[in-house]
C-alpha positions as CSV (number, residue, x, y, z in Angstrom):
1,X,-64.8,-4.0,0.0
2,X,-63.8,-6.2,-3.0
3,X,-61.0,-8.9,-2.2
4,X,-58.4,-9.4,-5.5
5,X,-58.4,-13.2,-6.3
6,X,-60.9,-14.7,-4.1
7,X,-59.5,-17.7,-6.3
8,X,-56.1,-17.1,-4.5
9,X,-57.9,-16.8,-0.8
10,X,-59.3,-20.3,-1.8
11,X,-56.1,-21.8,-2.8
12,X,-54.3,-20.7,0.1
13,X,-56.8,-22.4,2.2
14,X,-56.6,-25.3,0.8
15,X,-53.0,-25.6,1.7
16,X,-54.3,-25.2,5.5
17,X,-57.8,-27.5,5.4
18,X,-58.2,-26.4,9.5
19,X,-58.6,-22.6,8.0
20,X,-61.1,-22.7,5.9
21,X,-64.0,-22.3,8.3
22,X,-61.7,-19.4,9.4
23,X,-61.4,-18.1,6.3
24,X,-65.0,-18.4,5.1
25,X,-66.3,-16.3,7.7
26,X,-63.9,-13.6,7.9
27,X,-64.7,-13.1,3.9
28,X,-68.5,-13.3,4.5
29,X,-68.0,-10.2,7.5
30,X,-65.0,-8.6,5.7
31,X,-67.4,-8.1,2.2
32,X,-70.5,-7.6,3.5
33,X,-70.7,-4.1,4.3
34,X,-68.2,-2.2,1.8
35,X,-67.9,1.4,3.5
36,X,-64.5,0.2,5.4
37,X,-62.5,4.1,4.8
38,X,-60.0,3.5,6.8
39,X,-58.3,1.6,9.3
40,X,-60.2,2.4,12.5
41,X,-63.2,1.1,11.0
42,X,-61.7,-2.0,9.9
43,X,-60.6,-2.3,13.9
44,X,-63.9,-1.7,14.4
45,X,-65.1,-4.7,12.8
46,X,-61.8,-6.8,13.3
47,X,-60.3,-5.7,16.7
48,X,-57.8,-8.4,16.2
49,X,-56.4,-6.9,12.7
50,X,-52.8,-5.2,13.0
51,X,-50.9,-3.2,10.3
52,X,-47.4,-4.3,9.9
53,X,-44.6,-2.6,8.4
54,X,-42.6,-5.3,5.7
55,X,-39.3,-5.2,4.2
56,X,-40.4,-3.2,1.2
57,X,-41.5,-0.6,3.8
58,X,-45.0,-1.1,2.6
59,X,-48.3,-1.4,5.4
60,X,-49.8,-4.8,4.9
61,X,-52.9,-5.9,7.2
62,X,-52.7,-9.0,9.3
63,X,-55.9,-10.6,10.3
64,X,-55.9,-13.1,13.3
65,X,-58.2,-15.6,11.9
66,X,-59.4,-18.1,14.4
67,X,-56.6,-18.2,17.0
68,X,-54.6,-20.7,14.2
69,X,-54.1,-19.2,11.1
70,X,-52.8,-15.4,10.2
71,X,-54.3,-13.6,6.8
72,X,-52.0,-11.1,5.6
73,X,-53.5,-9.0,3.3
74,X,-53.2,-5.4,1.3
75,X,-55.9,-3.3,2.1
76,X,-56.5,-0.2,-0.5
77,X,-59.4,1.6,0.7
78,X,-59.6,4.4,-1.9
79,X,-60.4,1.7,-4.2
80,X,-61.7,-0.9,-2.1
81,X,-59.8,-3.7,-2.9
82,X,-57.7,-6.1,-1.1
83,X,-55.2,-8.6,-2.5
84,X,-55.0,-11.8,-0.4
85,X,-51.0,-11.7,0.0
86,X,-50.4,-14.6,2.7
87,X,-52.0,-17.3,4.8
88,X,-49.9,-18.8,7.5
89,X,-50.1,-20.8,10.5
90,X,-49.1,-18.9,13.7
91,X,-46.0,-21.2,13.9
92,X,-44.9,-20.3,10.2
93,X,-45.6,-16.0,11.1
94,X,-43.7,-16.2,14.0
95,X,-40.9,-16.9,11.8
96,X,-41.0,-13.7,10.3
97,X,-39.6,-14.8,6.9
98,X,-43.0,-13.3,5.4
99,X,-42.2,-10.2,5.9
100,X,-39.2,-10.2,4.1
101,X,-40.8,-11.6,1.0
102,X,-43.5,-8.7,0.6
């Protein structure tokens, strides 16, 4: 699985220095084996990984990312690619302003 902008993954944790531990690691597991089809095998590896419906009435992919921070990503497995959409403190997703945006 390729992720879209790893420049943009970076960026956003810089904006939260306490992620990027997180954020590190769940790259290095998340890329490392690239025959995620679907999302029961992305469970599989991330049991804490939700899909959630947005204003746009798209599916985006929420990742729990150390018990602190929220990735919220767009997962296209027919082509393997993920844009990094979001990364938010659990205070700022509970707001629920995100999902308005996407």
């Amino acid at each position: 699985m390729r992720i879209i902008k790893n420049s943009r993954l970076m960026a956003l944790a810089a904006c939260h220095p306490a992620s990027i531990p997180a954020v590190k690691h769940w790259k290095t597991t998340f890329t490392e084996k690239p025959d995620i089809t679907n999302f029961v095998q992305l469970r599989q590896r991330f049991p804490h990984a939700d899909q959630v419906y947005v204003k746009s009435k798209n599916i985006v992919t929420v990742f729990n990312l150390a018990n602190s921070h929220r990735l919220i990503t767009a997962v296209h497995y027919n082509r393997q690619a993920t844009y990094i959409l979001r990364l938010l403190t659990h205070a700022e997703y509970d707001k629920n302003n995100w999902k308005n945006e996407l």
